[in-house]
N, C-alpha and C positions, 0 to 999 in steps of 0.2 A: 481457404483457411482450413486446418486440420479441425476435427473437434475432439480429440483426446483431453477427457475430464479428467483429472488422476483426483484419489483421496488424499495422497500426501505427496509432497516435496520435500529430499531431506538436503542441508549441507554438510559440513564437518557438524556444527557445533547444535544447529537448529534440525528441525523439524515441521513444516507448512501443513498444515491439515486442516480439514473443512473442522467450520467454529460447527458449535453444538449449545445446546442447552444446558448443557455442567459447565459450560465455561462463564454463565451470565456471572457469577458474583466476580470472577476476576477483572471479565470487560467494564463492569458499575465499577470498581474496586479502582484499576489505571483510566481508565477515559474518564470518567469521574474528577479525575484532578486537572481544575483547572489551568496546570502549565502543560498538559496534553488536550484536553479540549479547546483552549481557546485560544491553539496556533492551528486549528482546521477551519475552515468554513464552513462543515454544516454538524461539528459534535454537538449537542445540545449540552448546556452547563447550568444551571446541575444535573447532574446525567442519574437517571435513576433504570431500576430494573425494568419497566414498563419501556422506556427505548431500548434498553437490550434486547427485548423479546421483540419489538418490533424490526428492528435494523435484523435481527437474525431469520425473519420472516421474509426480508428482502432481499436479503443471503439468498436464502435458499430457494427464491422466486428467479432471481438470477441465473443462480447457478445450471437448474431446471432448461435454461433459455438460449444458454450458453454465452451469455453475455455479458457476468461477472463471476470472476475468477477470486473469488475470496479467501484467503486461509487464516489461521490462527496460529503465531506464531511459538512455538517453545522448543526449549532447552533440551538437549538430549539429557544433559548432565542432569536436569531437573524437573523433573515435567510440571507443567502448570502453564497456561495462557500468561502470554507476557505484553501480546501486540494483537495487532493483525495487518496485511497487506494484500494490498487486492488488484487486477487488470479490471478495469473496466473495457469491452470491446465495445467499440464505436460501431453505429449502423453501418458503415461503409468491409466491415468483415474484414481488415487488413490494417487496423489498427488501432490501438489503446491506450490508456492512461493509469499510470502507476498510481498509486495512493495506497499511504501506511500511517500507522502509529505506534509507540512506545510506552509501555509505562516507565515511568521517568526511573526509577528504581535499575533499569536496563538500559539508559542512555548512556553513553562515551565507551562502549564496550564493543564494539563494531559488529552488534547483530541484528543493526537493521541493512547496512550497507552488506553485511553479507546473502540477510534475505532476500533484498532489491537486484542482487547481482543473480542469484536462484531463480526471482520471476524473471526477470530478461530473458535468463537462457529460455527459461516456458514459454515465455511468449514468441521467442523466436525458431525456438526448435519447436516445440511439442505442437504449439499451437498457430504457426507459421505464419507470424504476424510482418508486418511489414515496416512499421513503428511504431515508438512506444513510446511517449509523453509522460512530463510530471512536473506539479509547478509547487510552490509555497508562499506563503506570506512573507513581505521583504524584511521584515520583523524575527524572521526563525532562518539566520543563515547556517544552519548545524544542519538543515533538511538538505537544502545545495548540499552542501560540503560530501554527506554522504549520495546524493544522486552522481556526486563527481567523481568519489571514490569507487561508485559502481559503474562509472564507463557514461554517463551521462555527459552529453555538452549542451553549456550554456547557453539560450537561443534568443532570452529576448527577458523586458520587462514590460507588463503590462498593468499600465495607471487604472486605478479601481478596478483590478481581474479579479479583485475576490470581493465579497461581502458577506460581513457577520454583522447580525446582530443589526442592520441598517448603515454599516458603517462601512465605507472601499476602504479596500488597501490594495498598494502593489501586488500583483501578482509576478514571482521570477520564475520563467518558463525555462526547463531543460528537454530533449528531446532525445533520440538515437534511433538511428536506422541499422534493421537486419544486417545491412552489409558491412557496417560499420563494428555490427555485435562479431559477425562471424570473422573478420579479419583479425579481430583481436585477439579471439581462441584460437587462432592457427600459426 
């Protein structure tokens, strides 16, 4: 696997860069709202500043290790933290799991499916992974929808793959392979 760390990812519209500590009041501000926290399994609800200082501690303990690939999403047109999406690298060095979020303020406007299709390419170019996983609760099918619109296929359902809160739910598994990413930009 490569280890090329970049600070930023841009695409047309967005901007990927490592989260910071200016960004806590915006991450409290969108994670914070329970219809973005409580379609993840591990946002905590109510989400206050004290998780953001810590999850950005594990940021950047990661990041450090090489083994999550975090950024903060925003707007060229506008700056300000809007999300974030992250590679998780798996011990095996050749492959990862996508995970993102939204504030809802920025939902149906295709700039997660645009940022999801930006780490692909990272992952498989920069970072020369081999696959790249990502799943959601069966309850938030608008996550699918854009894992499909960024080239993702559907691979499976798995009965209590998630748990919040003490409670399973479906987990709906999407996947893609390198060779599967490179054939489509050729």
């Amino acid at each position: 696997m490569k280890t090329i760390a970049p600070t930023a990812l841009e695409t047309e519209r967005l901007i990927l860069r490592q989260p910071e500590a200016a960004d806590i009041p915006a991450i409290v501000r969108h994670a914070g709202d329970p219809r973005v926290a409580l379609k993840t399994s591990v946002m905590p609800h109510p989400y206050f500043a004290s998780h953001a200082h810590q999850w950005l501690a594990e940021v950047t303990a990661g990041r450090a290790n090489r083994s999550n690939h975090t950024f903060a999403i925003e707007r060229k047109a506008d700056p300000g933290m809007i999300g974030v999406i992250s590679l998780e690298v798996r011990e095996d060095r050749c492959s990862a799991e996508a995970g993102y979020w939204l504030g809802v303020k920025f939902w149906r406007k295709g700039f997660m499916t645009e940022a999801l299709r930006r780490i692909l390419d990272h992952g498989f170019g920069e970072l020369g992974l081999l696959y790249i996983t990502a799943g959601h609760m069966a309850g938030n099918p608008a996550s699918g929808r854009v894992m499909t619109k960024a080239g993702m296929k559907f691979e499976n359902i798995v009965e209590g793959g998630i748990t919040r809160a003490g409670i399973h739910y479906e987990r709906v598994n999407y996947g893609l392979f390198a060779d599967e990413w490179h054939a489509r930009k050729t």
